[in-house]
C-alpha positions as CSV (number, residue, x, y, z in Angstrom):
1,X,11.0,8.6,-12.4
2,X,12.9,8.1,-9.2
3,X,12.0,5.4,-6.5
4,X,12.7,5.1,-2.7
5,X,11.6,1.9,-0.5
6,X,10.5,1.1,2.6
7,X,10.5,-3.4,3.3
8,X,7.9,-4.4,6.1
9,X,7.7,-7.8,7.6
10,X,4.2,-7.9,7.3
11,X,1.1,-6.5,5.9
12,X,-0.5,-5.3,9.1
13,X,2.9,-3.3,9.2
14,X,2.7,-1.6,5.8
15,X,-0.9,-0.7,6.7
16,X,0.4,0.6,10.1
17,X,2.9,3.3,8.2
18,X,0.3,3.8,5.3
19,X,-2.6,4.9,8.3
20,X,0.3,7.1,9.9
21,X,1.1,9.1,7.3
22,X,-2.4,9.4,5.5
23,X,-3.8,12.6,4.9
24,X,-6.1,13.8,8.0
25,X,-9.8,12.1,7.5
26,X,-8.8,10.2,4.6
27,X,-10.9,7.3,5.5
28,X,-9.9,4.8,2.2
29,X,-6.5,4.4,1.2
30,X,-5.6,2.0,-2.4
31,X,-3.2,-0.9,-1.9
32,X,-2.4,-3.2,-4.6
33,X,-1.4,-7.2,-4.8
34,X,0.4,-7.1,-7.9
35,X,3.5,-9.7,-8.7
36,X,4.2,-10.7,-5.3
37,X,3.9,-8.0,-3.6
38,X,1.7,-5.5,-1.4
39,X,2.4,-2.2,-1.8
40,X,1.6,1.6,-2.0
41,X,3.0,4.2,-4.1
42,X,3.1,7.4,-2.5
43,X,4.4,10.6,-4.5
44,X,7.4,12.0,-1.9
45,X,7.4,15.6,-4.6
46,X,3.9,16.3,-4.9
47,X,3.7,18.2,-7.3
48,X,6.4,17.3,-9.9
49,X,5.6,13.4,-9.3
50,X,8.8,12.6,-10.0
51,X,9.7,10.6,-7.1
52,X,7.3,7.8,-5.4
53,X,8.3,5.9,-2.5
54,X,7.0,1.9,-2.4
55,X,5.5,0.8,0.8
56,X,5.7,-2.6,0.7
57,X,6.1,-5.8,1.5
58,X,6.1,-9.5,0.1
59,X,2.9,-11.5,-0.1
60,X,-0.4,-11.2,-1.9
61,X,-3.9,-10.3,-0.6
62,X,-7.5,-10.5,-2.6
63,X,-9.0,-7.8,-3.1
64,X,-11.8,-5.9,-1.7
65,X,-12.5,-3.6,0.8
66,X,-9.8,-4.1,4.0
67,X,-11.2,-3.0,7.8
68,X,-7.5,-2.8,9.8
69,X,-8.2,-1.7,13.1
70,X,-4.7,-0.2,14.7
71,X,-4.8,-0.8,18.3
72,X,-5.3,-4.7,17.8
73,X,-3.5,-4.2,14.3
74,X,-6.0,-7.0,12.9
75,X,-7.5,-6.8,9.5
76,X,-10.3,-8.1,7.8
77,X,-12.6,-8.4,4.7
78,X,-15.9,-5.8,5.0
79,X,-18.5,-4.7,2.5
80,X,-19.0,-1.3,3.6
81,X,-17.1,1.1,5.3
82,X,-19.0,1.6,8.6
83,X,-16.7,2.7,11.5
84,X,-15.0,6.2,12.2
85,X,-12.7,4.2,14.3
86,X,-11.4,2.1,11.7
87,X,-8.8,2.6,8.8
88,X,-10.2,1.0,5.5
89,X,-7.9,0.0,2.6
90,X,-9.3,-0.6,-0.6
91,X,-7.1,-3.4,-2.3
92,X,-6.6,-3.5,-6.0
93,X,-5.0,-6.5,-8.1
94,X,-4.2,-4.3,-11.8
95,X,-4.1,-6.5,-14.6
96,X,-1.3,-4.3,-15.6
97,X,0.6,-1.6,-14.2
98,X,3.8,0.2,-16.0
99,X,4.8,2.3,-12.9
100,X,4.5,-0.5,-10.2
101,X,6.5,-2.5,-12.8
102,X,9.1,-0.2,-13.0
103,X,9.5,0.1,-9.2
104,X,9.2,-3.8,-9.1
105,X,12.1,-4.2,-11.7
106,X,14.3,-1.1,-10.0
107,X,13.7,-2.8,-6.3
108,X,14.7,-6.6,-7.6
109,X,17.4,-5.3,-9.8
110,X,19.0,-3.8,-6.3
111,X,18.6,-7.0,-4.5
112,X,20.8,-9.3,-6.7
Protein backbone atom coordinates (compact mmCIF):
# COMPACT_ATOMS: atom_id res chain seq x y z
CA UNK A 1 0.00 0.00 0.00
CA UNK A 2 1.08 3.35 -1.25
CA UNK A 3 0.45 6.72 0.68
CA UNK A 4 0.27 10.44 -0.42
CA UNK A 5 -0.32 13.47 2.10
CA UNK A 6 -1.86 16.49 2.26
CA UNK A 7 -0.59 18.77 6.02
CA UNK A 8 -3.40 21.44 7.09
CA UNK A 9 -2.93 24.00 9.68
CA UNK A 10 -6.00 23.34 11.09
CA UNK A 11 -8.98 21.21 11.43
CA UNK A 12 -11.57 23.50 9.99
CA UNK A 13 -9.08 23.33 6.95
CA UNK A 14 -9.00 19.57 6.56
CA UNK A 15 -12.80 19.62 6.78
CA UNK A 16 -12.80 22.36 4.14
CA UNK A 17 -10.80 20.04 1.40
CA UNK A 18 -12.66 16.82 2.75
CA UNK A 19 -16.36 18.88 1.99
CA UNK A 20 -14.74 19.86 -1.45
CA UNK A 21 -13.99 16.85 -2.82
CA UNK A 22 -16.90 14.69 -1.19
CA UNK A 23 -19.03 12.74 -3.31
CA UNK A 24 -22.27 14.88 -4.48
CA UNK A 25 -25.05 14.59 -1.50
CA UNK A 26 -22.87 12.75 0.75
CA UNK A 27 -24.10 14.39 3.70
CA UNK A 28 -21.64 12.35 6.59
CA UNK A 29 -18.20 11.96 6.01
CA UNK A 30 -15.77 9.67 8.81
CA UNK A 31 -12.83 11.43 10.35
CA UNK A 32 -10.67 9.92 12.92
CA UNK A 33 -8.52 11.29 16.15
CA UNK A 34 -6.15 8.60 16.30
CA UNK A 35 -2.29 9.19 17.68
CA UNK A 36 -2.22 12.75 17.34
CA UNK A 37 -3.72 13.31 14.58
CA UNK A 38 -6.98 14.15 12.53
CA UNK A 39 -7.21 12.67 9.46
CA UNK A 40 -9.11 11.04 6.45
CA UNK A 41 -8.05 8.33 4.22
CA UNK A 42 -9.27 8.66 0.93
CA UNK A 43 -8.62 5.78 -1.78
CA UNK A 44 -6.85 8.06 -4.83
CA UNK A 45 -7.25 4.29 -7.22
CA UNK A 46 -10.66 3.29 -6.45
CA UNK A 47 -10.89 0.32 -7.41
CA UNK A 48 -7.50 -1.37 -6.74
CA UNK A 49 -7.23 0.49 -3.24
CA UNK A 50 -3.77 0.52 -3.47
CA UNK A 51 -3.05 4.03 -2.91
CA UNK A 52 -4.90 6.38 -0.06
CA UNK A 53 -4.05 9.85 0.38
CA UNK A 54 -4.11 11.19 4.30
CA UNK A 55 -5.89 14.34 4.94
CA UNK A 56 -4.71 15.57 7.83
CA UNK A 57 -3.50 17.48 10.31
CA UNK A 58 -2.06 17.50 13.93
CA UNK A 59 -4.43 17.67 16.94
CA UNK A 60 -7.13 15.48 18.46
CA UNK A 61 -10.95 15.92 18.55
CA UNK A 62 -13.71 13.73 20.60
CA UNK A 63 -15.75 12.09 18.93
CA UNK A 64 -19.21 12.37 17.87
CA UNK A 65 -21.20 13.78 15.36
CA UNK A 66 -19.35 17.25 13.90
CA UNK A 67 -21.83 20.17 12.25
CA UNK A 68 -18.95 22.42 10.14
CA UNK A 69 -20.71 25.03 8.44
CA UNK A 70 -18.30 26.35 5.35
CA UNK A 71 -19.14 29.83 4.86
CA UNK A 72 -18.27 30.82 8.62
CA UNK A 73 -15.97 27.52 8.60
CA UNK A 74 -17.12 26.98 12.38
CA UNK A 75 -17.66 23.62 13.72
CA UNK A 76 -19.46 22.10 16.42
CA UNK A 77 -20.78 19.08 18.44
CA UNK A 78 -24.68 18.02 17.29
CA UNK A 79 -26.83 15.04 18.03
CA UNK A 80 -28.55 14.75 14.85
CA UNK A 81 -27.96 15.71 11.54
CA UNK A 82 -30.62 18.27 10.78
CA UNK A 83 -29.50 20.89 8.16
CA UNK A 84 -29.24 20.49 4.17
CA UNK A 85 -26.94 23.38 4.47
CA UNK A 86 -24.46 21.99 6.67
CA UNK A 87 -21.54 19.37 6.19
CA UNK A 88 -21.53 16.70 9.03
CA UNK A 89 -18.51 14.65 9.95
CA UNK A 90 -18.79 11.78 11.97
CA UNK A 91 -15.57 11.51 14.14
CA UNK A 92 -14.17 8.16 15.19
CA UNK A 93 -11.31 7.52 17.86
CA UNK A 94 -10.34 3.42 16.70
CA UNK A 95 -8.87 1.58 19.44
CA UNK A 96 -6.71 0.23 16.76
CA UNK A 97 -6.09 0.75 13.27
CA UNK A 98 -3.23 -1.13 11.07
CA UNK A 99 -3.75 1.03 7.91
CA UNK A 100 -3.85 4.51 9.67
CA UNK A 101 -0.70 3.13 11.49
CA UNK A 102 0.99 2.40 8.60
CA UNK A 103 0.36 5.90 7.01
CA UNK A 104 1.29 7.37 10.58
CA UNK A 105 4.69 5.45 10.64
CA UNK A 106 5.41 6.19 6.57
CA UNK A 107 4.47 10.09 7.22
CA UNK A 108 6.84 10.41 10.61
CA UNK A 109 9.47 8.21 9.12
CA UNK A 110 9.63 11.10 6.13
CA UNK A 111 9.81 13.90 8.61
CA UNK A 112 13.08 12.93 10.50
Amino acid sequence: MKFEFEEFSTIEDVFLYLVSVAPYMKQVLPVSSYKGYIFSLIPLTPLSGDLLIMIYTKGKIEQGLIEFDISTKKYKTVTTVERADKNYFIILTPKNATVADSAIEYLESKKE
